[in-house]
LUMGUDO-523388 format. One record per residue: residue number from 0; chain; x, y, z of N, C-alpha, C in turn. Coordinates in steps of 0.1 Angstrom, whole numbers. Layout:
! LUMGUDO-523388
[NUM A [X Y Z] [X Y Z] [X Y Z]]
...
END
This chain:
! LUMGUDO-523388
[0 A [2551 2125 433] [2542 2125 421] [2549 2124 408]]
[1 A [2545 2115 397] [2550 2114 383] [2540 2124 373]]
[2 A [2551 2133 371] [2542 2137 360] [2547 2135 343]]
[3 A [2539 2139 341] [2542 2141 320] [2543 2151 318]]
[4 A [2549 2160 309] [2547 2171 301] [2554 2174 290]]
[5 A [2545 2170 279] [2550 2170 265] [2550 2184 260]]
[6 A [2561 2182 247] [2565 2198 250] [2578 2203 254]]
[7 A [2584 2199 259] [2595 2201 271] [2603 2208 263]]
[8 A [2605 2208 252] [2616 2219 247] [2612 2227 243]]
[9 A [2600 2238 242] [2591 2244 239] [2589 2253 248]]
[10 A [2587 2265 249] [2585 2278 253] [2578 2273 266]]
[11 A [2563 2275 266] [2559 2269 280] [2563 2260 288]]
[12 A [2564 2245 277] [2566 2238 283] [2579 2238 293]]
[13 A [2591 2240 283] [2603 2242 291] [2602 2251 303]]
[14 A [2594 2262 306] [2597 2272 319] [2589 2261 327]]
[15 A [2582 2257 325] [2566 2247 338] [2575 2239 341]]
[16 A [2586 2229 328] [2592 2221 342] [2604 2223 347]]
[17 A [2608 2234 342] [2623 2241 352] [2616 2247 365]]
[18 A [2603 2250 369] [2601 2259 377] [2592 2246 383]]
[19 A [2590 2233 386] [2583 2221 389] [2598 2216 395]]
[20 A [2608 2220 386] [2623 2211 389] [2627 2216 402]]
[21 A [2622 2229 403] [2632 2242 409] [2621 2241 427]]
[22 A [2612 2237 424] [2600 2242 437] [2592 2228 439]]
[23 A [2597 2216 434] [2591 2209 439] [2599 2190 439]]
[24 A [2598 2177 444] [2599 2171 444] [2598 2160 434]]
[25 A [2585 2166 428] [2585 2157 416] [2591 2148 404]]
[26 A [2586 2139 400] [2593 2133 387] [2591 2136 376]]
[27 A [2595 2144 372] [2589 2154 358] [2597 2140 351]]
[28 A [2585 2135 333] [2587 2125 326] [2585 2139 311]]
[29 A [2594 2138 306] [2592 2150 291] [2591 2145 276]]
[30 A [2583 2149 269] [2584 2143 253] [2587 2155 245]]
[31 A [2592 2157 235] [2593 2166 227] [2600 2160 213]]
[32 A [2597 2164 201] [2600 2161 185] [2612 2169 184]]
[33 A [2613 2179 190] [2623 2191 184] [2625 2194 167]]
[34 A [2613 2197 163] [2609 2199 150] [2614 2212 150]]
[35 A [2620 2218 133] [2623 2224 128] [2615 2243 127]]
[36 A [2603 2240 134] [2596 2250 128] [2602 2264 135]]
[37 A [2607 2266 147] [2617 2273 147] [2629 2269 154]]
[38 A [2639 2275 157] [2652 2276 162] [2653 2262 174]]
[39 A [2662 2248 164] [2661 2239 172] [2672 2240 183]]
[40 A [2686 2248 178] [2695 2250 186] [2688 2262 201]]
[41 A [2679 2269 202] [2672 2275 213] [2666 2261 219]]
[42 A [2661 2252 210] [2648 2238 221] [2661 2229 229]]
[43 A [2676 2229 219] [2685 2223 228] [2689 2228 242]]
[44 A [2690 2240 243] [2694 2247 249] [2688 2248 261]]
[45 A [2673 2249 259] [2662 2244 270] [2664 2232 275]]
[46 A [2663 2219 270] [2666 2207 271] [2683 2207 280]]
[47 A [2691 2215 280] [2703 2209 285] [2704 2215 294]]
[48 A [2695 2228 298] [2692 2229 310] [2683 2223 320]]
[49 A [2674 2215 313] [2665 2211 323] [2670 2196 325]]
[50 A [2680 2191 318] [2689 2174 319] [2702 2177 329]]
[51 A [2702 2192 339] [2711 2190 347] [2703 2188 361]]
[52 A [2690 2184 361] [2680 2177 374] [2675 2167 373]]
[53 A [2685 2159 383] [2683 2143 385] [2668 2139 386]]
[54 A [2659 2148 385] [2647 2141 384] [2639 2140 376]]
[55 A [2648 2145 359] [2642 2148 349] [2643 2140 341]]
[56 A [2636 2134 331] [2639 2129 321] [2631 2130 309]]
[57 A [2638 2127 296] [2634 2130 283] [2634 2119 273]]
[58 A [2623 2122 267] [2626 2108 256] [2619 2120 242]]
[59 A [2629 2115 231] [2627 2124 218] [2618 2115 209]]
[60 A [2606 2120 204] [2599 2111 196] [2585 2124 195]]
[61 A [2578 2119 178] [2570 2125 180] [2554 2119 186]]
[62 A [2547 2125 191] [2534 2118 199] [2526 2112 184]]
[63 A [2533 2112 177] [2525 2102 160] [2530 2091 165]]
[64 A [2541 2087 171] [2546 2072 172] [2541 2070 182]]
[65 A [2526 2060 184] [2520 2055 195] [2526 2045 204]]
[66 A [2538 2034 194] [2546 2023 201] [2555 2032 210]]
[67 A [2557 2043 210] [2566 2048 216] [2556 2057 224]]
[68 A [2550 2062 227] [2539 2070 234] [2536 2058 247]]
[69 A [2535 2050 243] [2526 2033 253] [2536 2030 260]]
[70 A [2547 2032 256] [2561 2028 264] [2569 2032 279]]
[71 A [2562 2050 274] [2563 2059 281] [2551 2061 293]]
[72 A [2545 2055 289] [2532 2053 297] [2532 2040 305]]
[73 A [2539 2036 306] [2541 2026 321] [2545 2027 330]]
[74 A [2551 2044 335] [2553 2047 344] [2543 2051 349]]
[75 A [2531 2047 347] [2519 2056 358] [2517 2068 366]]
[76 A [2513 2079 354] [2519 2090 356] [2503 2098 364]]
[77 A [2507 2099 376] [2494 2109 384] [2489 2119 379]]
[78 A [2491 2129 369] [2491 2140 358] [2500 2141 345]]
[79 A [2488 2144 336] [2493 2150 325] [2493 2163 320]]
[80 A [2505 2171 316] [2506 2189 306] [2507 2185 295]]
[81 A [2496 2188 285] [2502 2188 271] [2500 2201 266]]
[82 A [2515 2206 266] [2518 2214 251] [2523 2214 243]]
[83 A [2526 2199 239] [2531 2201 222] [2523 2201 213]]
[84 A [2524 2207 206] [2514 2214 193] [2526 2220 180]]
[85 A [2515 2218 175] [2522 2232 159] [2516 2240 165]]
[86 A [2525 2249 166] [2523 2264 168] [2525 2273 156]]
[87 A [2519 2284 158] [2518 2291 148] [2506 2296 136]]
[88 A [2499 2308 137] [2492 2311 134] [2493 2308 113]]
[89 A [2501 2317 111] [2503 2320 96] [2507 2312 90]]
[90 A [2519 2303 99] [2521 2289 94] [2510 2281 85]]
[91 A [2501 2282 97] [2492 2271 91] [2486 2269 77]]
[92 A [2485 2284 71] [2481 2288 61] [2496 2281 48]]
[93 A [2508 2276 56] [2513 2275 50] [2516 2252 45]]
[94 A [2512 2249 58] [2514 2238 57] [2503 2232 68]]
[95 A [2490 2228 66] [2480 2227 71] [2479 2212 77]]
[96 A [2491 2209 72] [2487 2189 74] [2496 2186 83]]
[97 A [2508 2193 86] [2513 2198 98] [2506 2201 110]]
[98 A [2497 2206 111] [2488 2207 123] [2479 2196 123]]
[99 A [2474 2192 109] [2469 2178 112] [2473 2170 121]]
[100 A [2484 2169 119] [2491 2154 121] [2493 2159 139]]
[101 A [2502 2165 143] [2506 2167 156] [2493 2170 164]]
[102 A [2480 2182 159] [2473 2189 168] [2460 2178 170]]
[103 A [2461 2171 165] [2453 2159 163] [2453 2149 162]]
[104 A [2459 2144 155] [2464 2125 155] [2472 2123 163]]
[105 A [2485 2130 170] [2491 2128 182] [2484 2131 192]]
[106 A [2475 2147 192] [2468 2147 204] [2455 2133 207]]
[107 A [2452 2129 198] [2442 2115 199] [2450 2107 212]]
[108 A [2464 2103 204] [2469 2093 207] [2472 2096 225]]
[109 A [2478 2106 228] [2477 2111 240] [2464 2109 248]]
[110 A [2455 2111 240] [2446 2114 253] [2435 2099 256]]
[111 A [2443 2091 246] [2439 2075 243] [2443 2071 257]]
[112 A [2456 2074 260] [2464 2067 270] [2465 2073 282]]
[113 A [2460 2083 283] [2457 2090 297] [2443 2085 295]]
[114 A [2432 2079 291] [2422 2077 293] [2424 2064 301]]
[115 A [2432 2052 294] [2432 2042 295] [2440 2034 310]]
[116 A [2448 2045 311] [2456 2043 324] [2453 2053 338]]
[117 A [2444 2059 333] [2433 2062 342] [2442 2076 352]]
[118 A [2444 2082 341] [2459 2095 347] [2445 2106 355]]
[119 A [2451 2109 367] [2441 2120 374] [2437 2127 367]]
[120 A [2446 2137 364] [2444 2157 360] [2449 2156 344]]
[121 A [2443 2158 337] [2452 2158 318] [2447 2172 318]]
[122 A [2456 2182 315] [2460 2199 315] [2465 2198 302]]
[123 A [2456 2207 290] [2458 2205 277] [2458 2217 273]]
[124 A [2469 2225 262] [2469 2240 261] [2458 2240 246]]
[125 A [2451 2248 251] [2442 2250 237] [2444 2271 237]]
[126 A [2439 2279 232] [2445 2289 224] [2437 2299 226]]
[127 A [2438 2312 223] [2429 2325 222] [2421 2320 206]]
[128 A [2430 2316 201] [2427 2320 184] [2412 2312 179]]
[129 A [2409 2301 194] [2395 2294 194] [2384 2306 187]]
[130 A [2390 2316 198] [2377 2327 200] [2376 2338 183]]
[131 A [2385 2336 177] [2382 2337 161] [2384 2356 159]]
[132 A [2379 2363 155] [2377 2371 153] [2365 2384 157]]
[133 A [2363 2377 173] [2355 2381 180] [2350 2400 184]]
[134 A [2343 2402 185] [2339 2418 184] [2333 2422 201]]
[135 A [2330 2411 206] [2326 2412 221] [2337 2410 232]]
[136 A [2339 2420 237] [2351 2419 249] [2349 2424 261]]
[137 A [2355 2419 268] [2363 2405 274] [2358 2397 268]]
[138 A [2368 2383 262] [2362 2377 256] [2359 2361 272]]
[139 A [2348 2357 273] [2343 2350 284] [2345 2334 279]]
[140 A [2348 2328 287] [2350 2309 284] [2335 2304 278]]
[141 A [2324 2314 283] [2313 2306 277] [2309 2316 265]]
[142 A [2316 2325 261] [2315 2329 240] [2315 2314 236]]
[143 A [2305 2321 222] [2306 2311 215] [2322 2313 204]]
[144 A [2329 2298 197] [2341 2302 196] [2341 2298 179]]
[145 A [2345 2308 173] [2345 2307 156] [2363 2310 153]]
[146 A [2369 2299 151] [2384 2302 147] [2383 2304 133]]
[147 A [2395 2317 129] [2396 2316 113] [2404 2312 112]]
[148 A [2416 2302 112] [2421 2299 107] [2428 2282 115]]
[149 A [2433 2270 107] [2438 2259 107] [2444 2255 118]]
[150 A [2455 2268 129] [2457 2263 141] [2445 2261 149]]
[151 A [2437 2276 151] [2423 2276 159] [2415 2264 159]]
[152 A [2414 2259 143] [2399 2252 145] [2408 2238 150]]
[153 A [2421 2233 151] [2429 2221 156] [2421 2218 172]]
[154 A [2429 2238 180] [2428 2237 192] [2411 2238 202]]
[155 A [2400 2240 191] [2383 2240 188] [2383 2224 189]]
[156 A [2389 2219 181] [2382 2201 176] [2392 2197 188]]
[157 A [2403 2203 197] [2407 2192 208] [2397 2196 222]]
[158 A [2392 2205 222] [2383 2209 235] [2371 2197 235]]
[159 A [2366 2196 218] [2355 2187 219] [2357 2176 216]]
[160 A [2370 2172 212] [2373 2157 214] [2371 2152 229]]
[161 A [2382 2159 240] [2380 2160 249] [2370 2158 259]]
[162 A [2359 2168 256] [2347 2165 263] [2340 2158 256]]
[163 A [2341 2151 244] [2332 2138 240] [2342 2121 251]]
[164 A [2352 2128 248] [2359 2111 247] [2361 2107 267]]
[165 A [2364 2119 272] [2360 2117 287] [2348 2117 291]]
[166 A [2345 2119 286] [2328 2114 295] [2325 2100 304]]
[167 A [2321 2101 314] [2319 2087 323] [2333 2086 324]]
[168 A [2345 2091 325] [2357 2088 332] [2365 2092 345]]
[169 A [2374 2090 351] [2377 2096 361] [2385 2108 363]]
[170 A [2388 2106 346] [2402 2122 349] [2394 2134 348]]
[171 A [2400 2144 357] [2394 2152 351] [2404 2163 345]]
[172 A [2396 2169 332] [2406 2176 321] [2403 2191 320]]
[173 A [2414 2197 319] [2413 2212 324] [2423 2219 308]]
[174 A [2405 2225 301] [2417 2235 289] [2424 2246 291]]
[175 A [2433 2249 288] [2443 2263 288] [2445 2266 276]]
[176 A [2429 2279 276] [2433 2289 267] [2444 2301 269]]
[177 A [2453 2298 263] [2466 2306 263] [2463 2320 256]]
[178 A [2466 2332 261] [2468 2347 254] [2481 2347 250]]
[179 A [2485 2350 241] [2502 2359 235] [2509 2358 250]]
[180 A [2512 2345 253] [2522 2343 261] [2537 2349 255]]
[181 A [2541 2356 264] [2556 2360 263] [2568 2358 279]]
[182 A [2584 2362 275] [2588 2363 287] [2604 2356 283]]
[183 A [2610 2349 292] [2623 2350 291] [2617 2333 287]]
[184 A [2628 2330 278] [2634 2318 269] [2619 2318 258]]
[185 A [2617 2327 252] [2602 2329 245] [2608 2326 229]]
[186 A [2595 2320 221] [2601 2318 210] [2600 2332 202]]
[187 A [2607 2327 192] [2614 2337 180] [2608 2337 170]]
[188 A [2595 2329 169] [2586 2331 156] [2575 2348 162]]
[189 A [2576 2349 173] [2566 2358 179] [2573 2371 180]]
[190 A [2557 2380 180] [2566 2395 178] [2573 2397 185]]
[191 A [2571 2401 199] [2586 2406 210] [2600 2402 209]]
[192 A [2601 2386 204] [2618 2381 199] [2616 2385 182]]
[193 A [2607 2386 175] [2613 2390 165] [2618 2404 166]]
[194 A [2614 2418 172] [2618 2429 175] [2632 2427 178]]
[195 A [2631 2422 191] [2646 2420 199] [2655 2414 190]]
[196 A [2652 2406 180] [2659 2403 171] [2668 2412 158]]
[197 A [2659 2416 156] [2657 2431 151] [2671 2439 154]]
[198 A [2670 2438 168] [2678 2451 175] [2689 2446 174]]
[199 A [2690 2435 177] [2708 2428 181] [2712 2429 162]]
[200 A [2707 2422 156] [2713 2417 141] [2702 2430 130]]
[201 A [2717 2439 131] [2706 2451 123] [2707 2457 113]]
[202 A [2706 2441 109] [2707 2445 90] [2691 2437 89]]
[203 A [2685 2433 97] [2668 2421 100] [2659 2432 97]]
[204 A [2654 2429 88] [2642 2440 91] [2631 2436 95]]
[205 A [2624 2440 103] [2613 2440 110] [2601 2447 110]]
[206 A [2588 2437 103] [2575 2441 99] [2566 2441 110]]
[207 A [2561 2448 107] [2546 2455 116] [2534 2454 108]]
[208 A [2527 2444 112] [2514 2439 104] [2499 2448 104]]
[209 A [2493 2451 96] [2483 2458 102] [2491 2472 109]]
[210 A [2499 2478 102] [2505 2489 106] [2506 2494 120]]
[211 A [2503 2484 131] [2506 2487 145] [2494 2486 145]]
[212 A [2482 2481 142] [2471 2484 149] [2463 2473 156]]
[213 A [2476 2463 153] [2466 2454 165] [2464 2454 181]]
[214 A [2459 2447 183] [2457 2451 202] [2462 2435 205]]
[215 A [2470 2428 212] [2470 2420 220] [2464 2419 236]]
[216 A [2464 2410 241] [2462 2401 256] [2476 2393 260]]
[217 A [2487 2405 262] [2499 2400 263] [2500 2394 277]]
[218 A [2503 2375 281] [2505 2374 293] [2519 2369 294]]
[219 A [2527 2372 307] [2537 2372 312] [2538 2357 317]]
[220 A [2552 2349 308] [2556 2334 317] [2551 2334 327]]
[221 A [2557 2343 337] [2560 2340 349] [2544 2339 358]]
[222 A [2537 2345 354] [2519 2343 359] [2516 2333 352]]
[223 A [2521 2326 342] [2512 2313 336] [2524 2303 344]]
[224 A [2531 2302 344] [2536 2293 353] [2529 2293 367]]
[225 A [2528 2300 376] [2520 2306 391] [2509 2298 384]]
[226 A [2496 2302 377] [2484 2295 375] [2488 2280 371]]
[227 A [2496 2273 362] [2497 2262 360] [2500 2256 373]]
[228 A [2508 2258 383] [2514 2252 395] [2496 2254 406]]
[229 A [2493 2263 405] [2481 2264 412] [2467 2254 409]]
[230 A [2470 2253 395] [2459 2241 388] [2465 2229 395]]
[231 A [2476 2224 395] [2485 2214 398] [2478 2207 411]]
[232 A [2481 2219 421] [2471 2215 433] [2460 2218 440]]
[233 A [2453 2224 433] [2437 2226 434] [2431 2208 430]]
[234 A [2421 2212 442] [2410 2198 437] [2401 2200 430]]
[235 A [2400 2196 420] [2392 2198 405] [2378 2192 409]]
[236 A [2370 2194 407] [2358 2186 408] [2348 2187 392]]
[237 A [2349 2195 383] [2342 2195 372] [2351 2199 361]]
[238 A [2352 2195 351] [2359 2197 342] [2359 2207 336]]
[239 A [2369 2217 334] [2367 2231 327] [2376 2233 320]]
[240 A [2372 2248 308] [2381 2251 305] [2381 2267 306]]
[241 A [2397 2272 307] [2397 2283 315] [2408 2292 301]]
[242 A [2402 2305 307] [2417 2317 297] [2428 2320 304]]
[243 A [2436 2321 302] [2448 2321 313] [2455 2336 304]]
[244 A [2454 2347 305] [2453 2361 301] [2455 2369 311]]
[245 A [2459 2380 311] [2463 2395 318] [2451 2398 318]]
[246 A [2440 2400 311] [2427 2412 310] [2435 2422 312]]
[247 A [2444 2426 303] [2451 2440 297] [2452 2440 286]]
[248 A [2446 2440 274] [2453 2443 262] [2455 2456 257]]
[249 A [2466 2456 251] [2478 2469 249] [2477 2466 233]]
[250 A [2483 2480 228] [2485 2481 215] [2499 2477 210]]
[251 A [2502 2470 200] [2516 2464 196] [2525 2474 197]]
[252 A [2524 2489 191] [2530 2498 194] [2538 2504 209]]
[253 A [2523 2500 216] [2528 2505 229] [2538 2498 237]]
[254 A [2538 2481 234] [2551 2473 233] [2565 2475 228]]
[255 A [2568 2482 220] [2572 2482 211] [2583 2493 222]]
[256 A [2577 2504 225] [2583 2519 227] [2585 2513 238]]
[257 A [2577 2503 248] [2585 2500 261] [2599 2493 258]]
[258 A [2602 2483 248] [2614 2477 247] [2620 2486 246]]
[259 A [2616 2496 238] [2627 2507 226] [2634 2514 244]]
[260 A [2629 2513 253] [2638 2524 265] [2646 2514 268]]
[261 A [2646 2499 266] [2656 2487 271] [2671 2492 263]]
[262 A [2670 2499 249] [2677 2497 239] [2683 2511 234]]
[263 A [2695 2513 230] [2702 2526 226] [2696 2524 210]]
[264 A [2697 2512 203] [2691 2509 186] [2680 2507 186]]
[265 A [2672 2514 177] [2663 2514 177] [2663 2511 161]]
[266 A [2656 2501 157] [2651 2491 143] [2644 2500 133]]
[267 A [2646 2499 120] [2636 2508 113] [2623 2496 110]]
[268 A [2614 2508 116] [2601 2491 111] [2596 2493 96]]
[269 A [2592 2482 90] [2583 2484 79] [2573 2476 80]]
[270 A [2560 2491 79] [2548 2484 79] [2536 2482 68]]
[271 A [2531 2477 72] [2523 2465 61] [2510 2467 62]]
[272 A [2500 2462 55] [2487 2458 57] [2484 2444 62]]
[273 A [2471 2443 66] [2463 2434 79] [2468 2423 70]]
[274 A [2473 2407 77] [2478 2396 68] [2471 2388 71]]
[275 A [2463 2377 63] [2453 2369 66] [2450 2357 75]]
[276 A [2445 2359 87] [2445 2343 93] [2448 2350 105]]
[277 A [2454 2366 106] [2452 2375 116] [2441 2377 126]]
[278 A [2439 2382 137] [2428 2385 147] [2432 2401 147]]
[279 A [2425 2411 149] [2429 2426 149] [2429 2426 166]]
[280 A [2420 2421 174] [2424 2422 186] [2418 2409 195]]
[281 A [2430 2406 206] [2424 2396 222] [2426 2405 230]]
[282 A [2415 2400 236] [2410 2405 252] [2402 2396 259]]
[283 A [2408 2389 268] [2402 2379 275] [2402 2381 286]]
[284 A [2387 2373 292] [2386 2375 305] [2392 2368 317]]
[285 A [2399 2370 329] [2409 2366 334] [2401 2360 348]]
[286 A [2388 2371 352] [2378 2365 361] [2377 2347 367]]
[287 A [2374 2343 360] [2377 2325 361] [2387 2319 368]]
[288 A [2399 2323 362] [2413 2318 365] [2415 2328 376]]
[289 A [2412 2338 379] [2417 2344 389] [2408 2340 403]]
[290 A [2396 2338 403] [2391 2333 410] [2392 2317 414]]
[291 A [2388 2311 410] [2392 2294 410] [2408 2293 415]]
[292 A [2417 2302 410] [2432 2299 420] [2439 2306 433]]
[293 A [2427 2316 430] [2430 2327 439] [2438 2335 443]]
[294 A [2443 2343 428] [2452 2345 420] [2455 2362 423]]
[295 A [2454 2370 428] [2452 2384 430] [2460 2391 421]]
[296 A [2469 2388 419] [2476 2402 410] [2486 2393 399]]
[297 A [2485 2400 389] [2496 2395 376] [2505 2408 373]]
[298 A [2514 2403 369] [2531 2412 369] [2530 2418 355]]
[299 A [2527 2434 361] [2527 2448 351] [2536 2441 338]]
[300 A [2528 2447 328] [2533 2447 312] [2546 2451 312]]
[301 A [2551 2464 320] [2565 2473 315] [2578 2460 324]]
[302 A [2575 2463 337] [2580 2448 341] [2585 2436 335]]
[303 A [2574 2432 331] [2575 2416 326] [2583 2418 313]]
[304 A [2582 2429 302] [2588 2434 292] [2605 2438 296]]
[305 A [2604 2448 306] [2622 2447 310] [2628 2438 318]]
[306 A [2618 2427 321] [2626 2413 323] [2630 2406 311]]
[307 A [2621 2404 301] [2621 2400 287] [2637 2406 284]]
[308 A [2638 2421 284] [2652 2425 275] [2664 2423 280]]
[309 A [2658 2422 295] [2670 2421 306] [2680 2405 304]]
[310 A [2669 2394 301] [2677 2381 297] [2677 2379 286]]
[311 A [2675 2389 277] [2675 2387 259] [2692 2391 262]]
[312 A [2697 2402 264] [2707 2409 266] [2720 2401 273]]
[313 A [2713 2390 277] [2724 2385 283] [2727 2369 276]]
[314 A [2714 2365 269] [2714 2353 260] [2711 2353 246]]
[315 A [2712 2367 242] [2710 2373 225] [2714 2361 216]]
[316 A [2728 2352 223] [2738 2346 211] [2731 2337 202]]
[317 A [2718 2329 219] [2712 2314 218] [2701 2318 199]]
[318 A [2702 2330 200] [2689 2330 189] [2699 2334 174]]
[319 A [2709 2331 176] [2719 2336 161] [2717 2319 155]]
END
């Protein structure tokens, strides 16, 4: 099988196709910009591990350059993953045309050419942050979804691109709403590597928004990889979109004290009031995805967390 997955130097993306490299046959085909927005020396580092399997390959460009998107697409690829995106919540407040351009004119251009070449499965990551500032929890795939802020309403307008522009076609297209994914090779714009960051280089100080009071839907790599490989080979028959979540949400603090037993230093925090474009809490319903893959159990918070410190500890340098 040929697949795509844009993204590839990118937190999800990178673990889905080391672990595609590592467990299966495949011809994994990768795109990635390696844009600046965080630590491009970490997106190399992903990349030069996944360029030691002969069955990989990469081409650098961003999904805005269509001549180069069409090029890539004559390998007739049986599936598409897209995760490349601007990421980043607060960001967006800070450069809004930035998400324009990638979360939308590139995602267009992508899903132009998986329409056109008639690609089976297109698996597109869309977000919690759809679900806005929601007060009903678990939050369910069929809430209605109000994003506050410029990432959200990107990953809102690609759900309905999506189900406008497939219609009458053969692929069928599967959303991944993502919870506060974390885990080993995790980016460093998000809280758990900012902490950890914190602890190694400790002169960093380290803010606490909303003075510890928010609640996450922290999910662990390692169960979003398990559900993406299980979407992979399930036979899809209707198009959906699914939450891919723990249904555990924890308090940032209570995160916090589980790293702090990984660690002899402990960071002085300074905390803040609620910063705008924030959610106070996710809680997503996991029902769906756990059914439809048949999925039984996801890997405890404290766990997945002393795996987190366990390979931070051993690859601290990659994030200097």
């Amino acid at each position: 099988m040929k697949i795509l997955i844009t993204g590839s130097a990118g937190f999800i993306g990178y673990n889905f196709c080391k672990f595609l490299l590592l467990n299966t046959n495949h011809q994994i085909h990768s795109i990635d910009n390696i844009n600046s927005y965080y630590s491009q020396k970490l997106k190399r580092a992903r990349l030069k591990d996944l360029k030691k399997y002969k069955n990989f390959k990469f081409y650098k460009f961003d999904l805005c350059n269509k001549k180069k998107l069409e090029r890539v697409f004559r390998f007739k690829f049986n599936c598409v993953y897209h995760f490349a995106a601007q990421a980043g919540v607060r960001y967006s407040l800070i450069n809004p045309r930035s998400y324009i351009n990638s979360n939308i004119m590139g995602f267009f251009n992508l899903i132009e050419l998986v329409k056109k070449n008639r690609v089976h499965k297109f698996f597109y990551a869309s977000s919690s942050s759809v679900y806005g500032d929601s007060k009903k929890f678990p939050l369910k795939e069929t809430h209605i979804i109000s994003p506050k802020n410029i990432y959200g309403l990107t990953k809102k307008n690609n759900e309905e691109i999506v189900e406008l522009f497939f219609k009458g076609s053969s692929t069928k297209y599967i959303g991944l709403r993502f919870f506060t994914v974390f885990g080993e090779w995790g980016r460093p714009d998000m809280l758990i590597y900012q902490y950890l960051n914190s602890i190694y280089n400790k002169s960093k100080k380290f803010y606490l928004n909303n003075y510890g009071n928010h609640t996450r839907d922290f999910t662990y790599i390692e169960d979003v990889k398990e559900i993406l490989f299980l979407l992979l080979k399930k036979k899809i028959k209707n198009n959906i979109v699914v939450n891919i979540c723990s249904n555990n949400p924890v308090k940032i603090t209570k995160v916090l004290n589980i790293i702090n037993k990984n660690f002899k230093y402990k960071p002085k925090i300074y905390k803040r009031s609620f910063q705008k474009a924030d959610v106070k809490k996710t809680h997503g319903s996991n029902s769906k995805i756990k059914y439809f893959c048949n999925k039984k159990k996801f890997v405890p918070l404290e766990i997945a967390l002393n795996n987190t410190c366990n390979w931070y500890k051993k690859n601290w340098k990659i994030f200097t």
